[in-house]
C-alpha positions as CSV (number, residue, x, y, z in Angstrom):
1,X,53.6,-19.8,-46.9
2,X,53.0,-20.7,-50.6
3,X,55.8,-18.5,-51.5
4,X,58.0,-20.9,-49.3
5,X,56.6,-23.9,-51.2
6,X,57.1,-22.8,-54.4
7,X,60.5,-22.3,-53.6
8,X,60.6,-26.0,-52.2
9,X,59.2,-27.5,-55.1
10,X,61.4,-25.6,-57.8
11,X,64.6,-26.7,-55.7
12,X,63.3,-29.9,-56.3
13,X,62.4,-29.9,-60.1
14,X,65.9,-29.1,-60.3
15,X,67.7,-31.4,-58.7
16,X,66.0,-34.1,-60.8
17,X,67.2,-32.2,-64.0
18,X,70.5,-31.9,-62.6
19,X,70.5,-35.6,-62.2
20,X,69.2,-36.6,-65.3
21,X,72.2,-34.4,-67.5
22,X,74.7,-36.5,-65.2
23,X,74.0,-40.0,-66.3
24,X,72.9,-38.4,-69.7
25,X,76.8,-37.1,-69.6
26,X,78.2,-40.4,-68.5
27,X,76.4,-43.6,-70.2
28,X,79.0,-45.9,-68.3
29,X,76.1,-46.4,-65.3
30,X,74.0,-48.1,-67.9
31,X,76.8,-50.8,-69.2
32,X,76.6,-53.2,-66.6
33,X,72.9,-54.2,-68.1
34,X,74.0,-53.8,-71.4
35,X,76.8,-56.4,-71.4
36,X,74.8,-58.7,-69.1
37,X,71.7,-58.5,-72.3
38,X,74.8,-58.5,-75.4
39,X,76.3,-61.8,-73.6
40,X,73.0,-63.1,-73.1
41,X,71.9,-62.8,-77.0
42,X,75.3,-64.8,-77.7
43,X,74.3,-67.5,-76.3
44,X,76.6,-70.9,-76.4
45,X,77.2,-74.5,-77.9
46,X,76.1,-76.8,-75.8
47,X,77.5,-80.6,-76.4
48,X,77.6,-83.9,-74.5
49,X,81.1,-85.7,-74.2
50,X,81.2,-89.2,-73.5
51,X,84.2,-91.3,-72.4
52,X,85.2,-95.1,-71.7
53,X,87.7,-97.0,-70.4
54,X,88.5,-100.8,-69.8
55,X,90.3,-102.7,-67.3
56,X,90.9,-106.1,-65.8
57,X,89.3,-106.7,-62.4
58,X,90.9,-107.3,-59.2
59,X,88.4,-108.0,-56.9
60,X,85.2,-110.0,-56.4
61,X,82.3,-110.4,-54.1
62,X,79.8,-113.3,-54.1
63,X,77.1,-114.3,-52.0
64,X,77.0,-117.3,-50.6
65,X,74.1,-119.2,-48.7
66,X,73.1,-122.3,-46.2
67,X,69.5,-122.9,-46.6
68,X,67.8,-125.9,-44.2
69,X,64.8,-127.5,-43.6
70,X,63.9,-129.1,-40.7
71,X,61.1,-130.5,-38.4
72,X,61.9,-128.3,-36.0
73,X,63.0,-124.7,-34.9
74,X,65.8,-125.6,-32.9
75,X,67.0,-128.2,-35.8
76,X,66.6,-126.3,-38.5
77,X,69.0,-123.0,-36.5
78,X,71.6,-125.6,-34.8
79,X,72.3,-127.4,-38.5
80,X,72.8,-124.2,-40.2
81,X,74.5,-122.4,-37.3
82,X,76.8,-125.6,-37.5
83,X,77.1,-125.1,-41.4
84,X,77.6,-121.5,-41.6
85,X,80.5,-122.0,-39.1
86,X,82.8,-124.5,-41.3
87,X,81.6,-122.3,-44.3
88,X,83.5,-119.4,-41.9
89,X,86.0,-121.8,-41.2
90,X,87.1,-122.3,-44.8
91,X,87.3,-118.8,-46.1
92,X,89.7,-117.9,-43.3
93,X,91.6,-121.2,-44.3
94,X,91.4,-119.3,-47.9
95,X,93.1,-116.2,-45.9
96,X,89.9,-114.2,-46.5
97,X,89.9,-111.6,-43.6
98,X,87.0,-111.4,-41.6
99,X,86.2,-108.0,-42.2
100,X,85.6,-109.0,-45.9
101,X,82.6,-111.7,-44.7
102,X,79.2,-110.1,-43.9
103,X,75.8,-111.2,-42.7
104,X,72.9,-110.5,-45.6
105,X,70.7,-112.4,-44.8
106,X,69.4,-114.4,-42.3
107,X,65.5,-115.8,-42.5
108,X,63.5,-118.3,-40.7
109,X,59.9,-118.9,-41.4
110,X,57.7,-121.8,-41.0
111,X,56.3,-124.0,-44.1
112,X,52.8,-124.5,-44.2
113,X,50.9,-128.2,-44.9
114,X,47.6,-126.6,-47.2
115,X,44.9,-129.0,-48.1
116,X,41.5,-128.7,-49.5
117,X,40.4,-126.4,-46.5
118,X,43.4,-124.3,-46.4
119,X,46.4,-124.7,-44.0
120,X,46.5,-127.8,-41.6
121,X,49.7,-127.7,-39.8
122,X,53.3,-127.0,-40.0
123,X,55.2,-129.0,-42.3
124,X,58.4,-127.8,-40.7
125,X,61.0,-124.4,-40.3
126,X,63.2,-123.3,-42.9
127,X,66.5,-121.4,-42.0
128,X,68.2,-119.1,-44.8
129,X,72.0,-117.6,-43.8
130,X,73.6,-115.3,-46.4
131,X,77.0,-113.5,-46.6
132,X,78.6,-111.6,-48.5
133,X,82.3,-112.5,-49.5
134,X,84.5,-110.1,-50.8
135,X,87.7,-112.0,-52.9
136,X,90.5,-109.4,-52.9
137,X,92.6,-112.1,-54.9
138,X,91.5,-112.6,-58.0
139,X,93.2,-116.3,-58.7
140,X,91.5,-117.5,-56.0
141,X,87.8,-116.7,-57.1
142,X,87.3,-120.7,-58.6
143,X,89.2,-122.1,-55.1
144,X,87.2,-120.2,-52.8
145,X,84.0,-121.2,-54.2
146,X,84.8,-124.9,-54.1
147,X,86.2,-124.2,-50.6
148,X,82.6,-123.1,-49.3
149,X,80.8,-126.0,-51.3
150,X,83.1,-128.8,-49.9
151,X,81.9,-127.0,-46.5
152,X,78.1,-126.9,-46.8
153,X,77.1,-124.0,-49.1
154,X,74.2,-124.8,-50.4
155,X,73.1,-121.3,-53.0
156,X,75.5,-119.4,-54.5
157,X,74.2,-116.0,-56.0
158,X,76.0,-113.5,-58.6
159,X,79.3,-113.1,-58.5
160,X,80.7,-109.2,-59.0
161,X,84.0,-108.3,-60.7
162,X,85.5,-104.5,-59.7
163,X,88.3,-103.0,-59.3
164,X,89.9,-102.0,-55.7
165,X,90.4,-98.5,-56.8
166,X,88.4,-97.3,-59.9
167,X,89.8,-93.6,-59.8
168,X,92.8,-94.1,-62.4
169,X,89.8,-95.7,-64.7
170,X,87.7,-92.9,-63.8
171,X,90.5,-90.0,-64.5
172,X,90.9,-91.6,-68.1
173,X,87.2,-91.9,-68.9
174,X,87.1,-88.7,-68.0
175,X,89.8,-87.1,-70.4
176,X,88.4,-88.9,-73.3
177,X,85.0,-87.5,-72.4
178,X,86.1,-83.8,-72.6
179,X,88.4,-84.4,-75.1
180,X,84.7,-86.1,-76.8
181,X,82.9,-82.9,-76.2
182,X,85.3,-80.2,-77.9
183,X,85.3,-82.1,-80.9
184,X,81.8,-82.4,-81.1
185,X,81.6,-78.1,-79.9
186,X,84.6,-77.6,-82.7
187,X,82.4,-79.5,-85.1
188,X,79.0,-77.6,-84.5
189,X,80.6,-74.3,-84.6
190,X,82.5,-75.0,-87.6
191,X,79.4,-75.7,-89.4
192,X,77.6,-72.7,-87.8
193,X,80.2,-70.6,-89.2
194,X,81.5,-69.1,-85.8
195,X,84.3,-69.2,-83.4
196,X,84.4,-71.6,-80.2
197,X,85.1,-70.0,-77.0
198,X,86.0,-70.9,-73.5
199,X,84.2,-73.3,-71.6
200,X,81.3,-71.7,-69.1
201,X,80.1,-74.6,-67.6
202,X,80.9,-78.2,-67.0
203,X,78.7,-81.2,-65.4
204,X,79.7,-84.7,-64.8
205,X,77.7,-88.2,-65.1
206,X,79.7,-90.8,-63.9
207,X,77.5,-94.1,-64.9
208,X,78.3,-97.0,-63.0
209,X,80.7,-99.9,-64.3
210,X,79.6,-102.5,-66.2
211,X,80.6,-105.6,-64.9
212,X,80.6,-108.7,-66.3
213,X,78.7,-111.4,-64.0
214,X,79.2,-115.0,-62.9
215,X,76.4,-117.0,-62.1
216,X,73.5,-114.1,-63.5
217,X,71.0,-115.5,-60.2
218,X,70.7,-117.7,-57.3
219,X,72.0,-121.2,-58.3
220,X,71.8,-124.4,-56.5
221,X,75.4,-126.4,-55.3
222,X,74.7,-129.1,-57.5
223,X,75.0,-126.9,-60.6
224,X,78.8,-126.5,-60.0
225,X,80.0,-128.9,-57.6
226,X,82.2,-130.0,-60.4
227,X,83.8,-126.7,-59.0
228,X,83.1,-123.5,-60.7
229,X,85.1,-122.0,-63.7
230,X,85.3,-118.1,-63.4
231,X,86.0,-115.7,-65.9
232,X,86.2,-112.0,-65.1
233,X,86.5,-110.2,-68.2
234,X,87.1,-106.4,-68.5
235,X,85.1,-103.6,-66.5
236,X,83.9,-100.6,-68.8
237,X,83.9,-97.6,-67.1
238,X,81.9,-94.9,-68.9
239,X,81.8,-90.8,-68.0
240,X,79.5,-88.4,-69.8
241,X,80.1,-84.7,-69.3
242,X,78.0,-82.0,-71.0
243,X,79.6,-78.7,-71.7
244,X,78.6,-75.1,-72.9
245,X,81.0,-73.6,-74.8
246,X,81.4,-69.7,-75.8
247,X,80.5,-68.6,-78.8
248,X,82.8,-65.3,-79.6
């Protein structure tokens, strides 16, 4: 019996030496590792690119607003039902399509009479209707807005310049941006003393336009009833990428 496990146990013993010569005899099972560590040590240049670009809007949106008091529920939603309609009425006399007019906002709450001891009554109801217009003409920015005064708009609020399709804009932003980074990497590694190589990894921060704006807040008809002058200015469109570069 023990001679029969001493026999087991030296078969063993040399296997696991027989092994061990093996990868001794061929080190290429131990180069995965090695690379992975050597690339590791190299390490990279990591930059941040930034691009811009600029164009003329085409587009606007606005919202515009019927607010109305009254003594009573029923007044105060039939006057501005009435006066929301002719506002609708004008902006498809303006050729504005319907699907370019939507519903914001609408509010009714009551107004309160306070005196010494707190609330006494109901003063009366207040009615608020907002929608949002979008202006796919340009030019007609200034005529619409006069349009939906002379109809019963009451508050105007910000207008906002874009473009239809910001993806040309985007594309160029985004070329400056890279081009941005591989100076900056070319610049670093130059000063470092070593030589750029290929890009490992790229990610992308699109910020969002600024736009120049008409009318900052909420402003009352009486403020521009001489009818409104519009001026759209440029959109910026910025794009920041940050890439790590190679080092070889």
């Amino acid at each position: 019996m023990f001679k029969n496990s001493y026999k087991t146990i030296l078969a063993v013993l040399m296997l696991v030496g027989i092994t061990a010569v093996l990868i001794a005899c061929n080190p290429i099972a131990a180069t995965p590792a090695a690379a992975q560590s050597a690339s590791n040590a190299n390490g990279g240049i990591t930059v941040v690119g930034q691009g811009e670009a600029y164009d003329t809007p085409d587009q606007a949106q606005v919202q515009v607003g019927v607010e109305i008091f009254a003594p009573t529920v029923a007044e105060a939603t039939s006057q501005n039902e009435a006066t929301i309609q002719q506002i609708m009425d004008a902006l498809n006399a303006m050729d504005i399509a319907s699907e370019d007019v939507q519903t914001t906002n609408y509010s009714l709450w009551a107004e309160q009479i306070y005196g010494d001891k707190g609330p006494e009554g109901i003063a009366g109801y207040r009615v608020t209707n907002q929608v949002n217009v979008t202006i796919r003409d340009i030019d007609q920015v200034s005529d619409v807005l006069s349009a939906v005064i002379d109809a019963g708009a009451n508050t105007i609020y910000g207008i906002q310049f874009s473009v239809a399709d910001p993806a040309e804009l985007e594309a160029e932003a985004r070329a400056a941006a890279m081009a941005d980074a591989r100076a900056r990497a070319e610049s670093l590694a130059e000063l470092a003393g070593v030589d750029l190589g290929s890009i490992t990894m790229i990610s992308e921060v699109i910020n969002q336009p600024v736009m120049p704006m008409g009318y900052g807040g909420g402003m009352a008809v009486a403020e521009v009833a001489a009818g409104p002058s519009v001026s759209p200015g440029q959109l910026n469109y910025n794009v920041q990428v940050q890439v790590t570069f190679a080092i070889q």
